[in-house]
TORKOL-4160 file (C-alpha; in steps of 0.2 Angstrom, whole numbers, padded with zeros to 4 digits, m for minus):
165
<pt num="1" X="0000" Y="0000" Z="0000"/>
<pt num="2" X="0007" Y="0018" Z="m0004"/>
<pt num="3" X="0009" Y="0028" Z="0010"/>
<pt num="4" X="0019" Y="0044" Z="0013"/>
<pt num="5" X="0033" Y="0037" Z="0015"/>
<pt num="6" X="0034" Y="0026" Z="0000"/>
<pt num="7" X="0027" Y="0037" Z="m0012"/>
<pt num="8" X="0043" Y="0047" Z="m0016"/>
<pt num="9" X="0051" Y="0034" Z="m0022"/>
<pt num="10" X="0041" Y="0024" Z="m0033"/>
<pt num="11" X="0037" Y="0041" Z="m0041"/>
<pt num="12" X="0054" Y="0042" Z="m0044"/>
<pt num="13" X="0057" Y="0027" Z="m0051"/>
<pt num="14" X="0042" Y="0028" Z="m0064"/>
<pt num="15" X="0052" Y="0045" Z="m0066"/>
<pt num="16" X="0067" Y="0036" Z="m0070"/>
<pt num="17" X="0060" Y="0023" Z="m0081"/>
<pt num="18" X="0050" Y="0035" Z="m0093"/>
<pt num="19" X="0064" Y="0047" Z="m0094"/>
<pt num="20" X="0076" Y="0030" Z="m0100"/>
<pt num="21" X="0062" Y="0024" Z="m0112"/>
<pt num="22" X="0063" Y="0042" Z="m0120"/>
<pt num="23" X="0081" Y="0045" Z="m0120"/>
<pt num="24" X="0085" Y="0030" Z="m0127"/>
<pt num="25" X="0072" Y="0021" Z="m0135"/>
<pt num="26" X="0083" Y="0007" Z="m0143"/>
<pt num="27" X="0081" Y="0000" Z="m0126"/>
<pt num="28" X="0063" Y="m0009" Z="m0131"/>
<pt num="29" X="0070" Y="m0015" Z="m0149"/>
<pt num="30" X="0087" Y="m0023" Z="m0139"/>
<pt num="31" X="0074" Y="m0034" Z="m0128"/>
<pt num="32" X="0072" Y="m0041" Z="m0146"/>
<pt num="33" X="0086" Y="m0045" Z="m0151"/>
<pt num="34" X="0092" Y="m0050" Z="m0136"/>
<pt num="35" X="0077" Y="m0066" Z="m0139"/>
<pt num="36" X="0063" Y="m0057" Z="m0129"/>
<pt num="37" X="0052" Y="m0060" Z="m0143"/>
<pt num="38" X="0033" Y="m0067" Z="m0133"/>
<pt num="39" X="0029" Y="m0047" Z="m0133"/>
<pt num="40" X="0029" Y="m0046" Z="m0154"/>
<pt num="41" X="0014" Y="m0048" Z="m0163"/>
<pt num="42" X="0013" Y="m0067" Z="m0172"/>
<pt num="43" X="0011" Y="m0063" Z="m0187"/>
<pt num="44" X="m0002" Y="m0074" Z="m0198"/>
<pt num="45" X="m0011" Y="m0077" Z="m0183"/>
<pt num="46" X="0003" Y="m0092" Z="m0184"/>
<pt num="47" X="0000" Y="m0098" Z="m0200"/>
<pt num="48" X="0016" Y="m0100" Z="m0209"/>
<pt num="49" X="0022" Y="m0087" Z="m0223"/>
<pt num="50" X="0032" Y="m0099" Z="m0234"/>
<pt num="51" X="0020" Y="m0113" Z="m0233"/>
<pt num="52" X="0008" Y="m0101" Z="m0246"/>
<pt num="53" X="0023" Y="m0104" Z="m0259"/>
<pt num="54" X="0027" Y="m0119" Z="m0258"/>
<pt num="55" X="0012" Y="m0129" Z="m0252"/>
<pt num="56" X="0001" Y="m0118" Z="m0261"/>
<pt num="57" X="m0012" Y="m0117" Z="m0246"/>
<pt num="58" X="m0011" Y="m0110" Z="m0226"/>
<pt num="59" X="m0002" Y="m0120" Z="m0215"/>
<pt num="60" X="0000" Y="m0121" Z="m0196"/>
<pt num="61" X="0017" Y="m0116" Z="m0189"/>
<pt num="62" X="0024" Y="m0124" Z="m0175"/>
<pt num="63" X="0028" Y="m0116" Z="m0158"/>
<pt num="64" X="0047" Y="m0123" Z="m0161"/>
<pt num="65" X="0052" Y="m0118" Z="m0178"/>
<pt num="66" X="0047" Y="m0099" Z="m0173"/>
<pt num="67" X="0057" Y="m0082" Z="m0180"/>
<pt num="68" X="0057" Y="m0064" Z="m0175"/>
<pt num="69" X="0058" Y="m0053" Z="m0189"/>
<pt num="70" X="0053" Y="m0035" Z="m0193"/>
<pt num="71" X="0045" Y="m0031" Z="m0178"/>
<pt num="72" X="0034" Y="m0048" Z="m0178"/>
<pt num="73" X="0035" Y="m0069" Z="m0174"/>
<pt num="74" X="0034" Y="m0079" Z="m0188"/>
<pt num="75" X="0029" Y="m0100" Z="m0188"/>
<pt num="76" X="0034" Y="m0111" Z="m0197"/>
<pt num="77" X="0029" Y="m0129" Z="m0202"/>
<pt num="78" X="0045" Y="m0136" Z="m0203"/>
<pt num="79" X="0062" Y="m0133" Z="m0199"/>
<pt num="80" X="0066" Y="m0130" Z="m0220"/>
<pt num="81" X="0053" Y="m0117" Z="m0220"/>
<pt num="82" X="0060" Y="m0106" Z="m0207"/>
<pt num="83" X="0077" Y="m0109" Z="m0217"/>
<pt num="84" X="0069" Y="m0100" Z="m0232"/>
<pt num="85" X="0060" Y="m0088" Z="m0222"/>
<pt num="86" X="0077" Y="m0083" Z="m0214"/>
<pt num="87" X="0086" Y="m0082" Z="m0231"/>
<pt num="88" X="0075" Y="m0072" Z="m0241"/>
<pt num="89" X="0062" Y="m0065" Z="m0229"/>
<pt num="90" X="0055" Y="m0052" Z="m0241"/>
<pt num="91" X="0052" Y="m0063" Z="m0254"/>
<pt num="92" X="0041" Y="m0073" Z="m0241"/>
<pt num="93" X="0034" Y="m0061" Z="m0227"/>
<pt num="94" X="0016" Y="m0056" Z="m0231"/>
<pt num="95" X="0013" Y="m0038" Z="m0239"/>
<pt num="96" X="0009" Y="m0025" Z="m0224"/>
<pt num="97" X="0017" Y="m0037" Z="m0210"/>
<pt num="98" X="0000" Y="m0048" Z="m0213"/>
<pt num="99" X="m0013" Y="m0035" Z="m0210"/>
<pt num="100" X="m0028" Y="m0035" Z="m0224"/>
<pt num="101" X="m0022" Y="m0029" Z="m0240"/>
<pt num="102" X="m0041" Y="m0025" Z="m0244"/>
<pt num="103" X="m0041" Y="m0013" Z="m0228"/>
<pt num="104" X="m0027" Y="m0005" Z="m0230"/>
<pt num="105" X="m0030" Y="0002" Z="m0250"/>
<pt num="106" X="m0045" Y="0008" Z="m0241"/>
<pt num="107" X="m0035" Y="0016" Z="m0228"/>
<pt num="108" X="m0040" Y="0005" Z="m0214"/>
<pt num="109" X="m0027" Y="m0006" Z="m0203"/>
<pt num="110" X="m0036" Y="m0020" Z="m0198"/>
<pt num="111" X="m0031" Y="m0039" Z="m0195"/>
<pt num="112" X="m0033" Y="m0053" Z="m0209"/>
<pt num="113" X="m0040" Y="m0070" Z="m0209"/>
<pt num="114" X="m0025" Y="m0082" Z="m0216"/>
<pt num="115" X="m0036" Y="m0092" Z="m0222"/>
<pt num="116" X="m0041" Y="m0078" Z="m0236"/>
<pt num="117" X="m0026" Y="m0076" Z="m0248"/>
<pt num="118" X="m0017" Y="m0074" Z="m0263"/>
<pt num="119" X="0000" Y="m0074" Z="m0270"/>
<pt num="120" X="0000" Y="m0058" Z="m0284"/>
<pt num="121" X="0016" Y="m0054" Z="m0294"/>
<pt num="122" X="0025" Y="m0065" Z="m0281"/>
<pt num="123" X="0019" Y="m0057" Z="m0266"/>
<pt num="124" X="0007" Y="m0064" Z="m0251"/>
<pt num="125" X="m0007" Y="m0053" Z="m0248"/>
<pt num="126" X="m0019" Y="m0059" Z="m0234"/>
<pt num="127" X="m0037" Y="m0052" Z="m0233"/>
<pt num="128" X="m0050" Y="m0050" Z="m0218"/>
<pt num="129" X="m0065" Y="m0056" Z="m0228"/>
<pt num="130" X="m0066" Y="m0065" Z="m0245"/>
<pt num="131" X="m0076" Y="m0049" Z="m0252"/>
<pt num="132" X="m0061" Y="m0040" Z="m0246"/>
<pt num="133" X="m0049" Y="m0053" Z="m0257"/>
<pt num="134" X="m0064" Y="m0052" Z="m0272"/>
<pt num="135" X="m0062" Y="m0032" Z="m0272"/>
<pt num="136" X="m0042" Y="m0035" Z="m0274"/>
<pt num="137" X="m0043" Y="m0049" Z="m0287"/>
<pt num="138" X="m0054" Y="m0036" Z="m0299"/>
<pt num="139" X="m0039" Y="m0023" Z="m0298"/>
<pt num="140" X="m0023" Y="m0032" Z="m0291"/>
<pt num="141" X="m0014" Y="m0017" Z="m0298"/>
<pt num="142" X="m0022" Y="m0003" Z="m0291"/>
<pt num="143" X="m0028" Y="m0010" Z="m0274"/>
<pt num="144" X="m0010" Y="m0017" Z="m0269"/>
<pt num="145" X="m0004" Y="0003" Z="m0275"/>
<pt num="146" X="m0017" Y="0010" Z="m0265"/>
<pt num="147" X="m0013" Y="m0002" Z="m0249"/>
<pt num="148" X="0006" Y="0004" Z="m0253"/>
<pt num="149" X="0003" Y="0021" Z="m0251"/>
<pt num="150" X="m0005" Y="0019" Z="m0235"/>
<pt num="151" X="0005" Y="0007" Z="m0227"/>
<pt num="152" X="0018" Y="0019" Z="m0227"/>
<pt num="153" X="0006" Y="0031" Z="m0215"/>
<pt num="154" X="m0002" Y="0016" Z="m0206"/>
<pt num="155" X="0012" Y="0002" Z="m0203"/>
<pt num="156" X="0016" Y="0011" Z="m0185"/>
<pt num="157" X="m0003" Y="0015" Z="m0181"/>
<pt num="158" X="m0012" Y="0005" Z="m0167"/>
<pt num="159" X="m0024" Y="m0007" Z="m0176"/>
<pt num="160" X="m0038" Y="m0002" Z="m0181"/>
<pt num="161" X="m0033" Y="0016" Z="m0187"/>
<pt num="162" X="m0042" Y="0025" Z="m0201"/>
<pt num="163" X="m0033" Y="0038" Z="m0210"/>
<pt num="164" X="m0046" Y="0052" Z="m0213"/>
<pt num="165" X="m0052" Y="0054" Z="m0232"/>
């Protein structure tokens, strides 16, 4: 319980914490690297990325074959696919970190449904709804530009964020 005599210094040392959180914000991205990774987002909802590519369909990752990239945690099936995840990530990451591609050329960061996807010119784009994946497949083109251009004002926004028109 807080009480006059102990109030000093816990204000002090919230005090001290914010100030080092501000100061030097790379303290939070070296808990990362450091393999303090259960605080990133799983990306997929754990479905694993390369799986897409090479089984042609969503697939499950496993708990143990699990890699931190780009501000996220990856699954992967097998051991293999972690290997080609790690060698060429871009090729295999999901366009905007995962989020729906459909929601995000509307302006809109919201989570997808791995289970509604495409590979497009390469690329993994993952959809919340399949009217959301129907609306991308009727202009690939435009709606992966539109979703580019915002992603660019969206990928640090909380989820859920809607850029105003």
């Amino acid at each position: 319980m807080l009480n006059r005599r102990n109030v000093l210094p816990v204000m002090t040392a919230a005090l001290l914490l914010t100030i080092t959180f501000i100061t030097f914000p790379g303290s939070l991205a070296h808990a990362q690297v450091s393999g303090q990774t259960d605080t990133l987002r799983l990306a997929l909802k754990g479905f694993d990325t390369v799986a897409y590519f090479t089984e042609g369909r969503p697939t499950l990752g496993k708990s143990e074959f699990e890699y931190a990239w780009d501000e996220a945690r990856y699954r992967f099936a097998s051991a293999q696919h972690m290997t080609l995840f790690r060698a060429a990530p871009d090729r295999y990451a999901p366009q905007f970190a995962g989020y729906c591609a459909g929601g995000m050329s509307m302006g809109v960061k919201v989570e997808a449904n791995p289970e509604n996807w495409l590979v497009h010119d390469g690329r993994l784009f993952v959809f919340r709804t399949p009217a959301a994946q129907a609306r991308f497949q009727a202009d690939p083109q435009g709606t992966a530009a539109a979703g580019a251009a915002n992603w660019e004002k969206l990928k640090d926004a909380p989820i859920g964020t809607k850029l105003t028109q």
